[in-house]
N, C-alpha and C positions, 0 to 999 in steps of 0.2 A: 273629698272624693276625687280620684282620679280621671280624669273622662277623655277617650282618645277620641281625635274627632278627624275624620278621612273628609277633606275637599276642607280644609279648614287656614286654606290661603286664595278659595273662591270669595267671590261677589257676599254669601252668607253668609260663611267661615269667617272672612276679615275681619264681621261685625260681631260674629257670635263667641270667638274666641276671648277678644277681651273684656267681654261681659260675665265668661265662666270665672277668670281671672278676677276680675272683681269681686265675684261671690264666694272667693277664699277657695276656688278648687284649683289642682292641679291636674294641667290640661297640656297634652300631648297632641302632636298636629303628626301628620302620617302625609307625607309630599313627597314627590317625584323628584325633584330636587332640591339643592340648596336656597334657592334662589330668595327667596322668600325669610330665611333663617335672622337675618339679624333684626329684623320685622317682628320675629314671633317670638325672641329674646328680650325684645323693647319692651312688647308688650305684659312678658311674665309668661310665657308659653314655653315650651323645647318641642325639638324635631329630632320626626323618624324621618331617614331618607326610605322610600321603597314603595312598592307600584301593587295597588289592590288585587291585583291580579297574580300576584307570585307574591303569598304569604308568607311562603319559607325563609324568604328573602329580609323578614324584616322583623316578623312573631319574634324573636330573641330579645331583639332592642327592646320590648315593649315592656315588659315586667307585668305586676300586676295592674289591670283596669278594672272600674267599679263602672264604668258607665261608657257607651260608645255614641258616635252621632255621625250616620253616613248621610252628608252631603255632597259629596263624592257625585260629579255625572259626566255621563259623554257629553261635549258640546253640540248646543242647539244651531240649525241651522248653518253648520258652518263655523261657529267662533262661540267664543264661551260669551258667558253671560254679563263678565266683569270688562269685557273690553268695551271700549268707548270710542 
């Protein structure tokens, strides 16, 4: 199964990504930018570069998807969830 997964270089994502991997799917990460990318290559992932908010921007890259998982969020309080 293919599963796109938006916030899938957050605090969530980091962990849920290579657990899809593991269960023999193939699993697309949808990021703001690169930064993240040889991370989710390691792991058996590929990336979209492009911003939830301007779909135009990125729907092409995508092909077909069988499954989506938005963990996708504004930051709490000021800073995201995954900083330390």
């Amino acid at each position: 199964m293919r599963v796109l997964v938006f916030g899938g270089t957050g605090f969530v994502g980091s962990a849920l990504v290579p657990m899809l991997v593991a269960r023999n799917h193939e699993v697309v990460v949808l990021s703001r930018t690169r930064a993240a990318e040889s991370r989710l290559k390691a792991a058996g992932a590929s990336l979209v570069v492009g911003d939830l908010l301007h779909p135009e921007g990125f729907a092409a890259d995508l092909g077909r998807v069988d499954a989506m998982v938005l963990l996708a969020a504004t930051p709490l309080f000021g800073k995201r969830l995954g900083n330390r």
